[in-house]
C-alpha positions in Angstrom: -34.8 -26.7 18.6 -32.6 -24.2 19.8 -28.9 -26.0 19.4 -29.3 -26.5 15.3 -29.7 -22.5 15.2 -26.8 -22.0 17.8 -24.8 -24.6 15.5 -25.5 -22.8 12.0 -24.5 -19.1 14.1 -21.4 -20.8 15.4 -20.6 -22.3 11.6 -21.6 -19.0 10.1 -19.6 -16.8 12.5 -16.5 -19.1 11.7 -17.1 -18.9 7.6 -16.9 -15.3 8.8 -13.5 -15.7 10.9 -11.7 -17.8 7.9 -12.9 -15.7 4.9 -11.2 -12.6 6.4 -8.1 -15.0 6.8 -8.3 -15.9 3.3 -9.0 -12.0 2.6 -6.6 -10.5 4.2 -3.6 -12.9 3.1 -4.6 -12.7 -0.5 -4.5 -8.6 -0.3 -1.2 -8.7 1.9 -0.2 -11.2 -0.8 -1.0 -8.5 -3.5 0.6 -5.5 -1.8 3.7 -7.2 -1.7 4.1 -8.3 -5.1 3.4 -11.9 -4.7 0.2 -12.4 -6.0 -0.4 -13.6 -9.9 -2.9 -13.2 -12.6 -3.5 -17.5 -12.2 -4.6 -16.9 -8.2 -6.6 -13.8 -9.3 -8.3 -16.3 -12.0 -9.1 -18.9 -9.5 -10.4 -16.2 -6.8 -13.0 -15.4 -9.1 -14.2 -18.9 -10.8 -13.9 -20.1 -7.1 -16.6 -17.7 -6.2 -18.9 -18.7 -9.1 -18.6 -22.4 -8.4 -19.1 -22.3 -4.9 -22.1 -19.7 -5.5 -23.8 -22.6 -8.3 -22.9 -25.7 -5.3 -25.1 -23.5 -3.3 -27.9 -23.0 -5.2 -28.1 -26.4 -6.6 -27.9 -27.6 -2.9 -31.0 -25.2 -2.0 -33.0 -25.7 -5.0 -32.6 -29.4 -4.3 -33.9 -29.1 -0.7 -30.9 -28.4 1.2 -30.3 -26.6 4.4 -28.4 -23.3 5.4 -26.5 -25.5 7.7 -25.3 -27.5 4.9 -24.5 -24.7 2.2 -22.3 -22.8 5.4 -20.9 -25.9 5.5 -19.6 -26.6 2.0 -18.6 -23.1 2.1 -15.7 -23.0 4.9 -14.5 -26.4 3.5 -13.8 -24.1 0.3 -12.4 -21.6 2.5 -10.1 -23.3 4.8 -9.1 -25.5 1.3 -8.0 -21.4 0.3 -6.4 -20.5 3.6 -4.5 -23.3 3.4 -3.2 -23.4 -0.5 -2.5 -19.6 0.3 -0.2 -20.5 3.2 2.3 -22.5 1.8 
């Protein structure tokens, strides 16, 4: 009982790890001059589909475990668009 909790902390505390990656290369991104209206357009509309995923995945009986999931696979998808 105790290693799907430790698995969901780990999976949660990484979601945390790569959303300040994504964060903090979309504002350095910004305060040099490089971002554009198109990736401020797809920051927000990501946010709002990812946000419905996750509620259509709970409302249908999903787990925590599984919306944390979807989530970094968004994120890292981000960090690594934003790093080319």
């Amino acid at each position: 009982m105790l290693l799907p909790w430790m698995k969901l902390a780990t999976d949660t505390t990484m979601l945390a790890f790569e959303a300040q990656t994504v964060i903090w290369t979309r504002m350095s991104q910004a305060a040099m001059g490089q971002g554009s209206p198109a990736e401020n357009l797809l920051m927000v509309t990501e946010k709002i589909t990812a946000f419905t995923e996750a509620a259509a995945v709970l409302a249908a009986g999903g787990s925590a475990h599984k919306i944390v999931k979807g989530y970094r696979r968004k994120v890292r998808a981000n960090a690594k668009r934003l790093q080319r």
